[in-house]
DRENPAMAR-277108 format. One record per atom (N, C-alpha, C): atom name; x negated, y, z. Coordinates in pm, 1 decimal. Layout:
N
- CA;X;Y;Z
...
This chain:
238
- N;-7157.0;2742.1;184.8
- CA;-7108.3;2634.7;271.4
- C;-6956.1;2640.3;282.5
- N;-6878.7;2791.9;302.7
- CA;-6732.5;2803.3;351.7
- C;-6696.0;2757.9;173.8
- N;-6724.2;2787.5;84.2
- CA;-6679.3;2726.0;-73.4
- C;-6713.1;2584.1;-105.2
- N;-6825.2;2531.2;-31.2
- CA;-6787.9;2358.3;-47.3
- C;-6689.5;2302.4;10.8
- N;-6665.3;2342.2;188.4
- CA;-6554.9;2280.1;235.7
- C;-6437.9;2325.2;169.4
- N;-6404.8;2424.4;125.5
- CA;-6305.6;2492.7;64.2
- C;-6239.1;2412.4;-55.6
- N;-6391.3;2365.1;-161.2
- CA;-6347.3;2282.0;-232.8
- C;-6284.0;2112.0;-171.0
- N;-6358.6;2077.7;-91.3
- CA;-6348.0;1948.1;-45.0
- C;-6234.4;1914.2;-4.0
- N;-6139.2;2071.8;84.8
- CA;-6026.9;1999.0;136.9
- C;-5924.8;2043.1;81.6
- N;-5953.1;2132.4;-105.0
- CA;-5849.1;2087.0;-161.9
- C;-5828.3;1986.9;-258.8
- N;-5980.8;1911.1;-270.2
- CA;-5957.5;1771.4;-341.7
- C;-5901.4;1665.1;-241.7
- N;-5905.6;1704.0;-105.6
- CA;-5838.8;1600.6;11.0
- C;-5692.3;1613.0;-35.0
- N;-5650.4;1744.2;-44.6
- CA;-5533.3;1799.3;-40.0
- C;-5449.1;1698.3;-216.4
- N;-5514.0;1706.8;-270.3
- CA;-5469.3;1725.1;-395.0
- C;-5446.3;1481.7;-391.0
- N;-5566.4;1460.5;-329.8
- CA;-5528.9;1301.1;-325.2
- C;-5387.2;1262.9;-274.0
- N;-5434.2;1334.7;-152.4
- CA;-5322.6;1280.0;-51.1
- C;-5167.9;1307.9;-115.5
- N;-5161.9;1451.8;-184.6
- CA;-5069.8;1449.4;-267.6
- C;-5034.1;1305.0;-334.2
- N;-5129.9;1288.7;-451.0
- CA;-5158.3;1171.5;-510.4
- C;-5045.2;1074.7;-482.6
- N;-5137.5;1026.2;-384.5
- CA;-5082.3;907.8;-291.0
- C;-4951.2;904.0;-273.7
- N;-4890.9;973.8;-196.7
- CA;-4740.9;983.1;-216.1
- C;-4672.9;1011.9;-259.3
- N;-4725.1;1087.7;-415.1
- CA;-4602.5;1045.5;-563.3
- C;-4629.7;861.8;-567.0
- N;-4739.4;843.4;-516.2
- CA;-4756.0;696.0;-583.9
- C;-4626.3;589.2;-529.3
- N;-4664.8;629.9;-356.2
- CA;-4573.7;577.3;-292.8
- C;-4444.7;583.9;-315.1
- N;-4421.6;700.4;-361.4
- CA;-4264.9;721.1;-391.8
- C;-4230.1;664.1;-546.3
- N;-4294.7;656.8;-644.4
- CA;-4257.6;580.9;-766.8
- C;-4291.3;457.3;-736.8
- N;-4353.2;393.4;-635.5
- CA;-4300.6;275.1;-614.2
- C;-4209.6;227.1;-518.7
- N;-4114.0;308.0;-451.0
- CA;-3969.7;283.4;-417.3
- C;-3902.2;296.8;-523.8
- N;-3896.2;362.4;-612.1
- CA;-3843.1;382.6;-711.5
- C;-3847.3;246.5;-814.6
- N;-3946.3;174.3;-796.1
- CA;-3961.1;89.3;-913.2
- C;-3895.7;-30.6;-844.3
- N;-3938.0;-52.7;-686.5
- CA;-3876.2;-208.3;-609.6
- C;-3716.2;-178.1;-566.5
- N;-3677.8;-14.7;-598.0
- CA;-3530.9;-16.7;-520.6
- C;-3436.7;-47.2;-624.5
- N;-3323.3;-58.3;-611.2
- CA;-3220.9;-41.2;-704.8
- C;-3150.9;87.3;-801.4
- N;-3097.3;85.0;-909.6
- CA;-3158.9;194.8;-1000.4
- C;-3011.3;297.2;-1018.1
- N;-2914.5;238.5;-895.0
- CA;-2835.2;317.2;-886.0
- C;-2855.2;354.7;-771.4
- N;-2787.2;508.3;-723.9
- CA;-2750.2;520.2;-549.6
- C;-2604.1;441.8;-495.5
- N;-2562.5;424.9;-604.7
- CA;-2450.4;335.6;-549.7
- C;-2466.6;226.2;-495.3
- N;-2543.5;161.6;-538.0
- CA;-2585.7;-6.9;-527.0
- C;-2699.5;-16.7;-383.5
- N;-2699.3;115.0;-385.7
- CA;-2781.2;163.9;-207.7
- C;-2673.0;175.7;-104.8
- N;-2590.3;248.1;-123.8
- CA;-2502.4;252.1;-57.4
- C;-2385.3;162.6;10.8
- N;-2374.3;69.6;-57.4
- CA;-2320.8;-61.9;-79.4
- C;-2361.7;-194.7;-9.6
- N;-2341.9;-274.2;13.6
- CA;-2405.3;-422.9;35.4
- C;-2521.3;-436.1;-94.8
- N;-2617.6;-492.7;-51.9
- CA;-2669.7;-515.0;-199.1
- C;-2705.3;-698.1;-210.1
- N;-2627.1;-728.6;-363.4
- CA;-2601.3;-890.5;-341.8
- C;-2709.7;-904.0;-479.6
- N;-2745.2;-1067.7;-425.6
- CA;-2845.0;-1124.3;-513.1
- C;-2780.3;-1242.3;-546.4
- N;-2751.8;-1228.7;-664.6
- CA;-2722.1;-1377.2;-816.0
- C;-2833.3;-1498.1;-767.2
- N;-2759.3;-1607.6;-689.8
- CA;-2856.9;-1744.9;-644.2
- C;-2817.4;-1839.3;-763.4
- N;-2904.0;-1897.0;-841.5
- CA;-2876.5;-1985.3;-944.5
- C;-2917.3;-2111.0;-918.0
- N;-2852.6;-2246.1;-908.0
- CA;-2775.0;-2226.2;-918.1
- C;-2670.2;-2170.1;-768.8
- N;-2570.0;-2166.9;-784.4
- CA;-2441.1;-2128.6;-674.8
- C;-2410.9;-1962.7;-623.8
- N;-2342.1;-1957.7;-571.4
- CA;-2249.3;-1786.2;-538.7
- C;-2376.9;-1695.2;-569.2
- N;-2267.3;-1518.1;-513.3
- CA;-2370.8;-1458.2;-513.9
- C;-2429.9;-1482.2;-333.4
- N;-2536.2;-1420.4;-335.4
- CA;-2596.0;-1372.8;-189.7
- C;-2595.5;-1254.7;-144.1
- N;-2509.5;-1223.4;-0.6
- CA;-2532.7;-1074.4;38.2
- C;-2657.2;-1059.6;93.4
- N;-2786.6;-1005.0;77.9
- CA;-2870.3;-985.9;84.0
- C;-2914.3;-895.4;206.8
- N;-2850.7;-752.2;213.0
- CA;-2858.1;-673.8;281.3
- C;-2672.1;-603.6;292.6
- N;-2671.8;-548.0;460.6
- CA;-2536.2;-526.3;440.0
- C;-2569.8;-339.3;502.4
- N;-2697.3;-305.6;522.5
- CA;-2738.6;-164.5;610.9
- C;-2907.9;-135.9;539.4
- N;-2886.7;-38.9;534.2
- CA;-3058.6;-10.8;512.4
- C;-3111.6;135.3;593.2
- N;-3183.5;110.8;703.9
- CA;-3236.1;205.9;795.5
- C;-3386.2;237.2;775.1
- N;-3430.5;358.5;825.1
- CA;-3574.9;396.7;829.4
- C;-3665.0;497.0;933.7
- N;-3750.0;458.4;989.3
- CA;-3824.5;573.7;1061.0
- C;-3887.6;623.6;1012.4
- N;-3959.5;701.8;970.9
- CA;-4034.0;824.1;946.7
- C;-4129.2;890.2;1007.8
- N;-4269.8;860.2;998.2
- CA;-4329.0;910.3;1121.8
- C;-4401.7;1008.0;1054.6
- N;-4462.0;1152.0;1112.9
- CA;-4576.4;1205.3;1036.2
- C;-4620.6;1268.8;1170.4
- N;-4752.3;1251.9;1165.3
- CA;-4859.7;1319.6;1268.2
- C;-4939.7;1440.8;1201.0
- N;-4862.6;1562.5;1222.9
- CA;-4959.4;1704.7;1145.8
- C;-5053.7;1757.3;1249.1
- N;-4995.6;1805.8;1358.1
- CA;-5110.4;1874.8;1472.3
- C;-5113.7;1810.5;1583.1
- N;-5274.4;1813.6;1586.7
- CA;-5355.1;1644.5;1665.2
- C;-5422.6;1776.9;1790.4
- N;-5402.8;1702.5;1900.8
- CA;-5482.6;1795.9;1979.0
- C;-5615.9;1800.4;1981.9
- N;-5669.9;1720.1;1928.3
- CA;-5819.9;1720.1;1931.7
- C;-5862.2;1760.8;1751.2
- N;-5880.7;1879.7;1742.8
- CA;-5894.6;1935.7;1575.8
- C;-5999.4;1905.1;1504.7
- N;-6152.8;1886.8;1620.4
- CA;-6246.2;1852.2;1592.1
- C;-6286.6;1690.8;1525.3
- N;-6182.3;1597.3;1587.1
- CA;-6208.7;1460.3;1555.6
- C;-6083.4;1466.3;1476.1
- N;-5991.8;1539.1;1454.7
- CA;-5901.9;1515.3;1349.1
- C;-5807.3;1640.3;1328.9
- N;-5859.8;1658.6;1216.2
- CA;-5797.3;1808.7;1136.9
- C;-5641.0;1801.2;1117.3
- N;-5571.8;1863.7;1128.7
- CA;-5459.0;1879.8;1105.4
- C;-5394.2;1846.0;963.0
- N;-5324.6;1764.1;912.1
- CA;-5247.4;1777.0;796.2
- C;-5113.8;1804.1;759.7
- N;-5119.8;1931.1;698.8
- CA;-4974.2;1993.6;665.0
- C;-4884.8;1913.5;597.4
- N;-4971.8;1847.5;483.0
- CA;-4910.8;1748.9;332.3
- C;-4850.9;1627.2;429.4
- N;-4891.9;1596.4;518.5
- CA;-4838.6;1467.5;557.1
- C;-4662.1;1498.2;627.4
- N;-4683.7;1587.3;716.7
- CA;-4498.1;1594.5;734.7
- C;-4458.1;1668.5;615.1
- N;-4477.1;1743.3;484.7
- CA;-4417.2;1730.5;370.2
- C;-4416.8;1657.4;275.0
- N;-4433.6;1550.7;342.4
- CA;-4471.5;1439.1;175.0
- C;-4358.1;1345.6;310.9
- N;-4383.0;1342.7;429.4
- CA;-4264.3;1260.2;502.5
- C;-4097.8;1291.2;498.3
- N;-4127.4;1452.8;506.7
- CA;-3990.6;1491.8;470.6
- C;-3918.0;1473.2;326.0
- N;-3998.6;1492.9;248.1
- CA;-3964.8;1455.9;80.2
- C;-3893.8;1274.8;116.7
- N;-3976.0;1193.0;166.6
- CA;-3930.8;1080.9;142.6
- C;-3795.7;1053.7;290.3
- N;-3833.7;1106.6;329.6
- CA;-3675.2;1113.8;436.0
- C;-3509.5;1144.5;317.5
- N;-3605.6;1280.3;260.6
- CA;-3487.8;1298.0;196.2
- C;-3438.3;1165.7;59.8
- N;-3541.8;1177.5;23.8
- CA;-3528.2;1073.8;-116.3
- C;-3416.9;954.4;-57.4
- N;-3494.4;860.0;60.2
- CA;-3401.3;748.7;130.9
- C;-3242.3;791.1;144.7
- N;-3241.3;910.2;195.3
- CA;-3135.0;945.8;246.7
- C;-2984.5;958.4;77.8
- N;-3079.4;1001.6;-14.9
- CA;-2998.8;1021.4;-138.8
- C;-2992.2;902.8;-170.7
- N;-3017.2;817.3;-130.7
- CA;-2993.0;692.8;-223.9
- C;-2944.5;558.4;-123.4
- N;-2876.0;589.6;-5.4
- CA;-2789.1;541.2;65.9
- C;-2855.7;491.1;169.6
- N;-2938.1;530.3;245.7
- CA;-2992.6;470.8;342.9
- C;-2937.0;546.1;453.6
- N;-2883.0;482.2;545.1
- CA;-2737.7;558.7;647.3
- C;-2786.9;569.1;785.8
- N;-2910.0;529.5;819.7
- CA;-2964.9;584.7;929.7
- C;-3145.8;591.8;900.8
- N;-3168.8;689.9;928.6
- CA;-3311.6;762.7;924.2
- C;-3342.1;850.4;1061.9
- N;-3428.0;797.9;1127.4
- CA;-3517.8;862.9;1195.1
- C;-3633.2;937.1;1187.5
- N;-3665.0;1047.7;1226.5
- CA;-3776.3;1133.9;1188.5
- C;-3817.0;1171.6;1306.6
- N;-3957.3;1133.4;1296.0
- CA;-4083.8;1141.5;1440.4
- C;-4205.5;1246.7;1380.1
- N;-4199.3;1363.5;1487.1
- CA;-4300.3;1460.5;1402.0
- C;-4412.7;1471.0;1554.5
- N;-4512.3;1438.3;1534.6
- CA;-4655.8;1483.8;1598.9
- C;-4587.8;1407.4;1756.6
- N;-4585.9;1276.4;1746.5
- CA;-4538.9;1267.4;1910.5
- C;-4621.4;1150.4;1956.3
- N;-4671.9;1169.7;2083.9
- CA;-4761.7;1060.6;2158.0
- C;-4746.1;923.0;2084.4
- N;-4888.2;912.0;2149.7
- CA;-4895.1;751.3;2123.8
- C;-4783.8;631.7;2179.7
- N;-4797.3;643.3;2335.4
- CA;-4710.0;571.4;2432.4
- C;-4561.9;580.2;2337.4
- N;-4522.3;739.9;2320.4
- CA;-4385.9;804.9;2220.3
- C;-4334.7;705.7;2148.3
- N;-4490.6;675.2;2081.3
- CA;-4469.9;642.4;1911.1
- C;-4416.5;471.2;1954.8
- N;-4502.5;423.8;2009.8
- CA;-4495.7;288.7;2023.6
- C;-4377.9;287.5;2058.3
- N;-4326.2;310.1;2151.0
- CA;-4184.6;277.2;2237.4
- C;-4071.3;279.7;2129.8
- N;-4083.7;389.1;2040.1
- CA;-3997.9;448.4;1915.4
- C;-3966.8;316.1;1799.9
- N;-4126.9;264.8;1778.8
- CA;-4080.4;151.4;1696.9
- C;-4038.8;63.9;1727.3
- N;-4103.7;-11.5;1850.5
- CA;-4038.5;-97.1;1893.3
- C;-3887.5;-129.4;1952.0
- N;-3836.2;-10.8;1975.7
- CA;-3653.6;14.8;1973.6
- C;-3580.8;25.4;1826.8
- N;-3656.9;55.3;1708.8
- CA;-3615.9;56.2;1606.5
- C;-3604.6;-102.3;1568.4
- N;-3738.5;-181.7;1580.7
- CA;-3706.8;-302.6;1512.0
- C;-3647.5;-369.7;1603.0
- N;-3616.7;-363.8;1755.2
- CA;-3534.6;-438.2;1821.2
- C;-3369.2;-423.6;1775.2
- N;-3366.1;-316.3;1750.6
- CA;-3218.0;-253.2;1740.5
- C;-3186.0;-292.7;1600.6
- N;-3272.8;-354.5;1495.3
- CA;-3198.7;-361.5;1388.7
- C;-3101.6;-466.2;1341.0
- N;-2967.5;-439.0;1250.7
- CA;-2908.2;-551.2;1275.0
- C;-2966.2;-651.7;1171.1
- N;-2916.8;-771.8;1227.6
- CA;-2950.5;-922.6;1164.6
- C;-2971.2;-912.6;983.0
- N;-2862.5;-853.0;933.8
- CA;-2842.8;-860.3;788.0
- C;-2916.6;-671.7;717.4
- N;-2968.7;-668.8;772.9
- CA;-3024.0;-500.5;757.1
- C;-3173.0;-486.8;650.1
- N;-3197.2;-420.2;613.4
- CA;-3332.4;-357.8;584.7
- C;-3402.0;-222.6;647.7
- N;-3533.3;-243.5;678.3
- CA;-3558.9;-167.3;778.7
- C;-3733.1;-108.5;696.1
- N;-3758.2;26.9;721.8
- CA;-3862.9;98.5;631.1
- C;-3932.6;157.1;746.4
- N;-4047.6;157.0;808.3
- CA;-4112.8;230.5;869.4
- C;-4224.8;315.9;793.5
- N;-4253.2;409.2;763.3
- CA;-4362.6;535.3;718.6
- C;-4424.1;539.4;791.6
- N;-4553.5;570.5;821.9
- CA;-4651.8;662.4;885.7
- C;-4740.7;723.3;811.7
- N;-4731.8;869.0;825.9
- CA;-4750.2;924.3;718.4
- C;-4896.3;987.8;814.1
- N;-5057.3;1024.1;863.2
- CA;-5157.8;1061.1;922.9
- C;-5255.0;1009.7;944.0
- N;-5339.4;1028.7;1022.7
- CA;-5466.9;971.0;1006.4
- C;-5467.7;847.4;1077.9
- N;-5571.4;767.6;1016.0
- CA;-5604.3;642.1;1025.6
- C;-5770.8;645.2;1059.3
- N;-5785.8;529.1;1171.6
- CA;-5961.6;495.2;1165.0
- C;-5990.2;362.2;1183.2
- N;-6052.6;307.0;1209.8
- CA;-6111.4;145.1;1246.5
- C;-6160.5;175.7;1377.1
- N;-6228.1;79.3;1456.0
- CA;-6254.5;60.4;1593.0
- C;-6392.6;72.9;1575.9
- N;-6462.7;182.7;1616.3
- CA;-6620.3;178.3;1643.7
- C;-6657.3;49.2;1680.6
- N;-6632.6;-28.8;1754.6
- CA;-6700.6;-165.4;1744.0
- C;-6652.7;-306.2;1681.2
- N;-6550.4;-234.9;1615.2
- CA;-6499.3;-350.3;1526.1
- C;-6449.4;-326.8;1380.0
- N;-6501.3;-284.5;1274.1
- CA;-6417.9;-240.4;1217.0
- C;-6306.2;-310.3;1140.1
- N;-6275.7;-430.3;1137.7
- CA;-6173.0;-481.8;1131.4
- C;-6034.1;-452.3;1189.2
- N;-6082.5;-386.6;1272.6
- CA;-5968.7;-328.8;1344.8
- C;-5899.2;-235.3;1296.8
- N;-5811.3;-188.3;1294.4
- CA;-5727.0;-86.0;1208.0
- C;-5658.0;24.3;1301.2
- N;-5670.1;105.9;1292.1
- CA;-5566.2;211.6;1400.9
- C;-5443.3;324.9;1331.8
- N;-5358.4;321.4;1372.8
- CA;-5259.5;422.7;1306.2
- C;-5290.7;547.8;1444.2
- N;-5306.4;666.4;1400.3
- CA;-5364.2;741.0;1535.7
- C;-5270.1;874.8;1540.2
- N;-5183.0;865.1;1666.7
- CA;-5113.5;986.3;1720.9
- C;-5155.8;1114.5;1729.3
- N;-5054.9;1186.9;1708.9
- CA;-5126.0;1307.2;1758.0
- C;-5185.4;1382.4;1862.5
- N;-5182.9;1259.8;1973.7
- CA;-5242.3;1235.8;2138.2
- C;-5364.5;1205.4;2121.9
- N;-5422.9;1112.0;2008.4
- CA;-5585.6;1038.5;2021.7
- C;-5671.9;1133.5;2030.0
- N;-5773.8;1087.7;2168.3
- CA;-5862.4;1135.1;2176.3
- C;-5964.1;1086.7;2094.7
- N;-6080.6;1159.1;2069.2
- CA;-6187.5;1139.3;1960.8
- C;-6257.4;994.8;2013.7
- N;-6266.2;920.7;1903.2
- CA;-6311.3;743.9;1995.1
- C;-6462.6;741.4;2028.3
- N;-6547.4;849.4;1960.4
- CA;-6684.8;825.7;1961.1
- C;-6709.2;918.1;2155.3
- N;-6621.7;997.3;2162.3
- CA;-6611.6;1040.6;2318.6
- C;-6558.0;978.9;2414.3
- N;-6462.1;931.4;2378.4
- CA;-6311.0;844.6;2478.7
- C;-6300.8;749.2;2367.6
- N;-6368.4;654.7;2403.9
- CA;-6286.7;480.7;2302.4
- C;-6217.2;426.3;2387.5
- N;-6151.8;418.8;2550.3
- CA;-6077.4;359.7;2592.0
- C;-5926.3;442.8;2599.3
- N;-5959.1;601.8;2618.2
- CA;-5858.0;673.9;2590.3
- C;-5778.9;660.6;2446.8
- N;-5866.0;683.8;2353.3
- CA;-5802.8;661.4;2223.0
- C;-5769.2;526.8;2188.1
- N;-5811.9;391.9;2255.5
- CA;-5711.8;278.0;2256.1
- C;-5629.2;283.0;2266.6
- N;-5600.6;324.9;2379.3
- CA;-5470.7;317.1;2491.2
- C;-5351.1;421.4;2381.3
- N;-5391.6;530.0;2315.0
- CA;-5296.1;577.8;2238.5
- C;-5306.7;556.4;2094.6
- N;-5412.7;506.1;2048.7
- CA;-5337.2;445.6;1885.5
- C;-5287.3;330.6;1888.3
- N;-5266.2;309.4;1775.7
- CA;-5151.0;167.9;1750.9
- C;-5274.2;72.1;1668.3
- N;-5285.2;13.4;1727.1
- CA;-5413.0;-58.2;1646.6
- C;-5283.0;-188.9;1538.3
- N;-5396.5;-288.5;1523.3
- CA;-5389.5;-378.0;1445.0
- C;-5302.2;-498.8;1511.2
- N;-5358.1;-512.7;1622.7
- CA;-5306.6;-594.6;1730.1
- C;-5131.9;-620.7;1719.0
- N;-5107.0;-414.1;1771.8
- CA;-5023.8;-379.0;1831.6
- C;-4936.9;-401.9;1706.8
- N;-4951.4;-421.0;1607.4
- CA;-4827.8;-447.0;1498.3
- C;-4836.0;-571.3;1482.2
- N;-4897.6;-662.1;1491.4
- CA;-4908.5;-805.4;1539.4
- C;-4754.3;-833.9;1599.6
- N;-4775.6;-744.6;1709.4
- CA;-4688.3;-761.9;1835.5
- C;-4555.9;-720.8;1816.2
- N;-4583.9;-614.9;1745.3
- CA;-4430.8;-550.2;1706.7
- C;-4329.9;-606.7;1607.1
- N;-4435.4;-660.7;1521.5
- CA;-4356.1;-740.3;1418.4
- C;-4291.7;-850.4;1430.9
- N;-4328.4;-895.5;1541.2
- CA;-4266.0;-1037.8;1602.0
- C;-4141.6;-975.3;1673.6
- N;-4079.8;-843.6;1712.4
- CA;-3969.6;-815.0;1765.4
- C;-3871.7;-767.9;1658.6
- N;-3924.2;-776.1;1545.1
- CA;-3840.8;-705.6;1411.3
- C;-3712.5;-837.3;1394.8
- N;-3564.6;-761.1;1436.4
- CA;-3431.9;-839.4;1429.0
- C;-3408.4;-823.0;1308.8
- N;-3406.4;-745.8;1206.8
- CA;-3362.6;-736.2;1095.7
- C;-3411.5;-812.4;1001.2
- N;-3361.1;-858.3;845.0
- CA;-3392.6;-942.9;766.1
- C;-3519.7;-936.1;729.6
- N;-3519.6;-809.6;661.6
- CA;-3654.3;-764.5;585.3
- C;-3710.3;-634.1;664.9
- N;-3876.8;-637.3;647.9
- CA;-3889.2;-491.4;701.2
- C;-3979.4;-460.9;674.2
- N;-4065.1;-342.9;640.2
- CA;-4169.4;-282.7;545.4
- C;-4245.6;-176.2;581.1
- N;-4359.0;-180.7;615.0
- CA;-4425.0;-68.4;704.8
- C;-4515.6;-36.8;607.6
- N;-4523.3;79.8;546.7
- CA;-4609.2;195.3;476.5
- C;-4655.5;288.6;549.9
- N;-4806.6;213.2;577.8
- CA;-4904.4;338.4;624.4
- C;-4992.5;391.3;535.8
- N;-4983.4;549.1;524.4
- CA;-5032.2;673.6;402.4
- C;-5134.8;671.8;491.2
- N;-5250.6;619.9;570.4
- CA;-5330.2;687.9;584.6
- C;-5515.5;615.9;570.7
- N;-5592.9;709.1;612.9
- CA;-5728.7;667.6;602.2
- C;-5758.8;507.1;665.2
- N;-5824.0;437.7;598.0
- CA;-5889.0;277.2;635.7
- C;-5759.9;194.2;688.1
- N;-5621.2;255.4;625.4
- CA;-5530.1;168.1;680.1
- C;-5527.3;16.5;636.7
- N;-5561.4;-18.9;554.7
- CA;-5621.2;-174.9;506.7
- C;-5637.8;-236.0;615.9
- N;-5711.7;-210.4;701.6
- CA;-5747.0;-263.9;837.9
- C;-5638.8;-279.7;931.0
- N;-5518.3;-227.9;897.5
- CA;-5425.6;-256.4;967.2
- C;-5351.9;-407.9;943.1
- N;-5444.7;-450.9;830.1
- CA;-5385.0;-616.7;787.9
- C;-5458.9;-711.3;829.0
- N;-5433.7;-805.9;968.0
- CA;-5540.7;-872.5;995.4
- C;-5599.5;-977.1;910.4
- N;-5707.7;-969.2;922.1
- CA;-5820.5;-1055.8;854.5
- C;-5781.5;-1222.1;819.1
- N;-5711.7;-1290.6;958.5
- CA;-5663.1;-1408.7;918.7
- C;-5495.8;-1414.5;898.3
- N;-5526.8;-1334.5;878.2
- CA;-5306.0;-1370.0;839.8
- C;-5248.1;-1221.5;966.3
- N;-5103.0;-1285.4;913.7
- CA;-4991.0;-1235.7;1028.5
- C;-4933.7;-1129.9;1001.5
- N;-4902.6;-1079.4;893.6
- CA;-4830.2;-1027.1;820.8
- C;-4793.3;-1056.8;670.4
- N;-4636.6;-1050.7;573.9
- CA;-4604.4;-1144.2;451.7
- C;-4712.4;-1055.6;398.6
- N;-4790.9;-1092.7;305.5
- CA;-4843.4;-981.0;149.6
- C;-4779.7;-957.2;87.2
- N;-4774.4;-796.7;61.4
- CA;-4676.8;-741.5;-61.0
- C;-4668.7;-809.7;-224.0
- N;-4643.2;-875.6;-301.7
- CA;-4676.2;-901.9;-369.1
- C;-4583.6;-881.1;-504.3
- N;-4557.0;-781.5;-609.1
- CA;-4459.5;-754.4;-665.0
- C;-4390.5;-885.5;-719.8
- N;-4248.4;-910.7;-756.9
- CA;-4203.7;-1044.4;-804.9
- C;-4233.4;-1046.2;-927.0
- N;-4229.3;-1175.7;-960.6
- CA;-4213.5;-1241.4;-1092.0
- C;-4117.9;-1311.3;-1151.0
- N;-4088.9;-1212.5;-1259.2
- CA;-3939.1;-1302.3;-1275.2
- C;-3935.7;-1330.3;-1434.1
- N;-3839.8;-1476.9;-1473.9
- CA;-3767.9;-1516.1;-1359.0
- C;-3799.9;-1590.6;-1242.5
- N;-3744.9;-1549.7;-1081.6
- CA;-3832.3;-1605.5;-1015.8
- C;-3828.1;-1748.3;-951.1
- N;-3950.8;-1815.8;-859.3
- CA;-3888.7;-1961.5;-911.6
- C;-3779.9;-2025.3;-803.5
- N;-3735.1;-2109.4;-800.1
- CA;-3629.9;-2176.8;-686.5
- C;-3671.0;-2132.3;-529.9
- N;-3792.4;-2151.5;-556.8
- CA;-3865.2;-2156.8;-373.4
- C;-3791.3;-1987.5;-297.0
- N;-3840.1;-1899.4;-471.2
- CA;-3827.5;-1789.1;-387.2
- C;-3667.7;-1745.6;-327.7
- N;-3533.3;-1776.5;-427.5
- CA;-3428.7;-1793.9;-343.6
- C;-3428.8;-1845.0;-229.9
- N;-3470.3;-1930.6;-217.1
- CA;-3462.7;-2007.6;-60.6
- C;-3484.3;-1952.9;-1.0
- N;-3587.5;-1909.7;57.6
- CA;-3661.4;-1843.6;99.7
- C;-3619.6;-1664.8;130.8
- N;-3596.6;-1598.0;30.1
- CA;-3556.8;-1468.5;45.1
- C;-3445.4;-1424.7;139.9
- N;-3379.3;-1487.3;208.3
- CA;-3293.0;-1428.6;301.8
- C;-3354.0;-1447.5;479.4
- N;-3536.8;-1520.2;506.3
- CA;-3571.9;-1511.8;595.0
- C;-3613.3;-1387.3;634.7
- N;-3638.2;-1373.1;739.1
- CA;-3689.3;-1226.9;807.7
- C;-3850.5;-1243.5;766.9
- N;-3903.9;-1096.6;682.9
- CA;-4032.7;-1089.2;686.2
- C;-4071.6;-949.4;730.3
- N;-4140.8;-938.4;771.6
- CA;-4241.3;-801.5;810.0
- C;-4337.5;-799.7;721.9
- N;-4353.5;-704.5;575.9
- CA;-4452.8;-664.3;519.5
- C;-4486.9;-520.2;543.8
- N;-4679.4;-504.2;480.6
- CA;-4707.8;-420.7;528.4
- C;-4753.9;-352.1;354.3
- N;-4755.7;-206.8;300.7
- CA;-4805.9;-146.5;211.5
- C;-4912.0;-47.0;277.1
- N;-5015.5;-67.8;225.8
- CA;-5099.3;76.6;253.6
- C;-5190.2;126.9;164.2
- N;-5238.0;245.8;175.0
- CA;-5231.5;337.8;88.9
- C;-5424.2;355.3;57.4
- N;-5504.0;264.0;166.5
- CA;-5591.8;256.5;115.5
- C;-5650.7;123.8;161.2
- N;-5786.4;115.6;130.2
- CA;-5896.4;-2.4;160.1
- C;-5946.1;-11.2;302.8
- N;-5994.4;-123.2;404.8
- CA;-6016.7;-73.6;522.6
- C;-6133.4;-17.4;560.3
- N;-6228.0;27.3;412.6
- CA;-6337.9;102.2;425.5
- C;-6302.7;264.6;341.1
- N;-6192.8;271.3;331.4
- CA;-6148.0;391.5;211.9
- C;-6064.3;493.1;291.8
- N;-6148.4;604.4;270.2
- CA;-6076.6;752.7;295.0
- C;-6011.4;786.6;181.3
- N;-5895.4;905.4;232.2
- CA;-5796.2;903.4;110.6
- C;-5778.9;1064.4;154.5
């Protein structure tokens, strides 16, 4: 029995790895291929007419939830604040001039944290939120999506306690409508995070470009969007 789990949670170990080389070669593939051109304003060629300053700041939070007080409804993960710190650093080498890093902190914490981040961002900015821990759906809904602190109580014991401290589906609904900055991009690494995309809309879809791309999308590209990436299905453990 101690050699099945043994095996099990280093094929957990070895995904989750996975996952965030994935995540990280795809910053790599949507960012720009210098650090200079990070560091910098970064301008976009509008055809026809000038260039476009696009972005004039690029900021990021960083969240990772490793030790959960409740161990039984959610095991601890080491890989997740080292796969957060790896990408703290990565941002940071390639000109991103303010980064925040949130390690294992309440729910109430967490919320308050983002929502001062996307209030505070400026107008012409790009803005990256991570959450790098466990994820569940709502015992009576599973459409519902939860990003879960290292405060949540177990939902099948406390489902009003563990409301009150994850960040459901809703709650980024809500948050995203306070995002000041141009663009902004929330990557959640964790279990059934899919569900964090509601069912009828209300967040942009990631959708890689196509180029060359067509007129609409110039137009268009200098509005404020809130997209979301995640790392699995809203029925998929990772």
């Amino acid at each position: 029995m101690g050699t099945n789990l043994q095996n099990a949670a280093r094929s957990t170990q070895k995904l989750r790895m996975f996952c965030q080389t994935m995540l990280l070669a795809l910053f790599v593939a949507l960012l720009p291929s210098s650090s200079r051109a990070f560091a910098q304003s970064l301008e976009v060629p509008v055809q026809p007419g000038p260039t476009f300053e696009l972005y004039k700041s690029s900021r990021a939070l960083i969240i990772s939830a490793n030790k959960y007080a409740d161990n039984n409804a959610w095991p601890n993960l080491p890989d997740s604040e080292e796969g957060a710190d790896r990408l703290a650093a990565y941002l940071k080498e390639h000109g991103f001039s303010e980064i925040g890093r949130l390690k294992d902190r309440p729910g109430a914490e967490l919320r308050e944290s983002i929502r001062q981040f996307l209030v505070t961002s400026p107008p012409d900015s790009r803005s990256i939120i991570y959450f790098g821990g466990h994820g569940a759906t709502d015992p009576l809904d599973k459409r519902r999506g939860y990003i879960v602190p290292s405060d949540a109580p177990d939902p099948a014991k406390n489902l009003a306690g563990f409301r009150l401290s994850a960040i459901s589906t809703l709650d980024l609904q809500s948050l995203s409508q306070m995002a000041a900055g141009r663009h902004t991009l929330l990557i959640a690494d964790s279990c059934f995070s899919g569900a964090l995309i509601p069912s009828q809309g209300g967040f942009q879809a990631f959708v890689p470009g196509v180029f060359p791309p067509k007129p609409r999308y110039w137009e268009t590209i200098g509005l404020p969007r809130f997209q979301i990436i995640t790392a699995s299905e809203d029925w998929e453990k990772i």
